[in-house]
C-alpha positions in Angstrom: 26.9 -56.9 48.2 26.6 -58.9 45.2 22.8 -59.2 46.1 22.4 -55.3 46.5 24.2 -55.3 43.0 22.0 -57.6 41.4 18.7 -55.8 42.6 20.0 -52.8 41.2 20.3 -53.8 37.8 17.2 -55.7 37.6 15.5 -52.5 39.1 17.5 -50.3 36.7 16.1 -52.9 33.8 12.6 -52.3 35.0 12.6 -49.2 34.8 14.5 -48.9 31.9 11.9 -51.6 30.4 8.5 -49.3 31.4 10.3 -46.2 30.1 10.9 -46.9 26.9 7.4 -48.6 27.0 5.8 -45.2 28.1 8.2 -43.4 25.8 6.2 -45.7 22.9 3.2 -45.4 23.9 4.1 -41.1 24.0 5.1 -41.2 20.9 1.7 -43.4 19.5 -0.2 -40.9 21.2 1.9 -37.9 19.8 1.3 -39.4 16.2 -2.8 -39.9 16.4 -2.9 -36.2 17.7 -0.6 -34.7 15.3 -3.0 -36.3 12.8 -6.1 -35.7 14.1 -5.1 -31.6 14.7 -4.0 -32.0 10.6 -7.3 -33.6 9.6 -9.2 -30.4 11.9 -7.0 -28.0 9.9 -7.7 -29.2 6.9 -11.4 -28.9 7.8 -11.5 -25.3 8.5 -9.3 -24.5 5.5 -12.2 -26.0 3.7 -14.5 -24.0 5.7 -13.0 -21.2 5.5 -12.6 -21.6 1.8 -16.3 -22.1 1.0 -17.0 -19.1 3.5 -15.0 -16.9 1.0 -16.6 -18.2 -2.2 -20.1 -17.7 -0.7 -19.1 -13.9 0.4 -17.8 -13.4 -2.9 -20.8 -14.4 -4.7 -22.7 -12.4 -2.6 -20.2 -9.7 -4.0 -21.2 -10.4 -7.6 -24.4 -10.6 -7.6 -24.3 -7.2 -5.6 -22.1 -5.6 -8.2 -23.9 -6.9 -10.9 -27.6 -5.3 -9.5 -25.7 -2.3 -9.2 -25.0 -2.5 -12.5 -28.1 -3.2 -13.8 -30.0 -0.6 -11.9 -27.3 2.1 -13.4 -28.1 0.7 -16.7 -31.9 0.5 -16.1 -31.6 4.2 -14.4 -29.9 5.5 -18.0 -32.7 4.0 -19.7 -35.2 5.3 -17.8 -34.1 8.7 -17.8 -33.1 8.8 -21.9 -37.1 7.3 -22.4 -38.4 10.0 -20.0 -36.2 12.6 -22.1 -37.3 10.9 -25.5 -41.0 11.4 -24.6 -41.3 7.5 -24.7 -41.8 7.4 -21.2 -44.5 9.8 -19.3 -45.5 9.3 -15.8 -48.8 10.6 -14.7 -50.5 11.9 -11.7 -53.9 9.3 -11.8 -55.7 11.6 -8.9 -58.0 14.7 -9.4 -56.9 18.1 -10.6 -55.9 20.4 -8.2 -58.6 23.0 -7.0 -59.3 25.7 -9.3 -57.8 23.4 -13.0 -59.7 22.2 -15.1 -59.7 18.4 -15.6 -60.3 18.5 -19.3 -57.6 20.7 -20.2 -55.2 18.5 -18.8 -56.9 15.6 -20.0 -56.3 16.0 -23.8 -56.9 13.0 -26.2 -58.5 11.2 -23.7 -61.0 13.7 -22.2 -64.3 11.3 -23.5 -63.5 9.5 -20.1 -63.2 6.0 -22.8 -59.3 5.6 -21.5 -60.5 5.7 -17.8 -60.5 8.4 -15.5 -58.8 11.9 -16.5 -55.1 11.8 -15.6 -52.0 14.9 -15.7 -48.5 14.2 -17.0 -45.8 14.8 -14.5 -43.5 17.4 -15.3 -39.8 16.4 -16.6 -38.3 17.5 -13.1 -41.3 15.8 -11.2 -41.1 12.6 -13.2 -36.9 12.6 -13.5 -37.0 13.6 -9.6 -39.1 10.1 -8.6 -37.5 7.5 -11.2 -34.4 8.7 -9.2 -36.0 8.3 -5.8 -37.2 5.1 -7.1 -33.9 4.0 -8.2 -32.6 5.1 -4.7 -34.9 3.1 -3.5 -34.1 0.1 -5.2 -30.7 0.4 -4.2 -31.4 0.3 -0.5 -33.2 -2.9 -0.9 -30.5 -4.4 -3.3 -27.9 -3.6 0.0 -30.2 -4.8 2.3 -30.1 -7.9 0.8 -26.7 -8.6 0.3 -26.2 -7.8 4.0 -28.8 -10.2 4.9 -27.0 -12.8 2.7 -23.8 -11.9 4.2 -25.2 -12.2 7.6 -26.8 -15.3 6.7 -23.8 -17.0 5.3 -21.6 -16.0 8.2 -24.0 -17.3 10.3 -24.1 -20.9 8.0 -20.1 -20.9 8.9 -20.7 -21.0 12.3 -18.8 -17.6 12.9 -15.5 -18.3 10.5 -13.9 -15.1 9.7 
């Protein structure tokens, strides 16, 4: 009996022995994954924090062509209104006008062919469609650059 006893406890010790061996080598494991997932955290944080810088530079410089364009729009339209601006049709008179009295000062032909001066609604009507215009593009490409920065992040959010 005292044999069966003995192998017992040497078998109990064993185990006992590659438990707390496995139980180590667990916890080693545990440890180089717990820092590895930290390290991969911190990595998309950074990601994800250079993702949002680069979408809200793409906000700026949006906000800031907007504001430019208004401002260039307001001068446009106070020079039109001043007289300072004047945009002119550079094709032929309409059937039935006369080219020279619609040319004025420079109806010796020495300022190039004859020209007419829009009217006020005519010219006010395509610095607008022209600003439209403008603004279009400007949207365009900050969706491009949005696109392409989302794109640069692999898909971060």
């Amino acid at each position: 009996m005292l044999l069966i006893a003995a192998g017992v406890v040497g078998w109990l010790d064993g185990t006992t022995r590659a438990g707390s061996e496995a139980l180590r080598r667990d916890q080693v494991a545990a440890e180089v994954v717990g820092r590895r997932v930290g390290e991969l955290q911190e990595q998309a944080r950074a990601a994800e924090r250079k993702h949002a810088e680069a979408l809200a530079e793409v906000s700026r410089d949006y906000q800031e062509k907007i504001s430019e364009r208004d401002r260039q729009r307001t001068a446009d339209r106070a020079a039109l209104l001043s007289g300072a601006l004047r945009l002119r049709d550079p094709g032929p008179a309409p059937a039935g006008r006369s080219v020279a009295a619609s040319a004025g000062a420079g109806s010796c032909g020495c300022d190039g062919p004859p020209s007419r001066e829009l009217s006020g609604a005519a010219a006010g009507f395509l610095l607008d469609l022209a600003a439209d215009a403008d603004a279009v593009a400007d949207q365009l490409a900050a969706c491009q650059r949005v696109v392409t920065e989302d794109r640069a992040a692999g898909g971060v959010p």
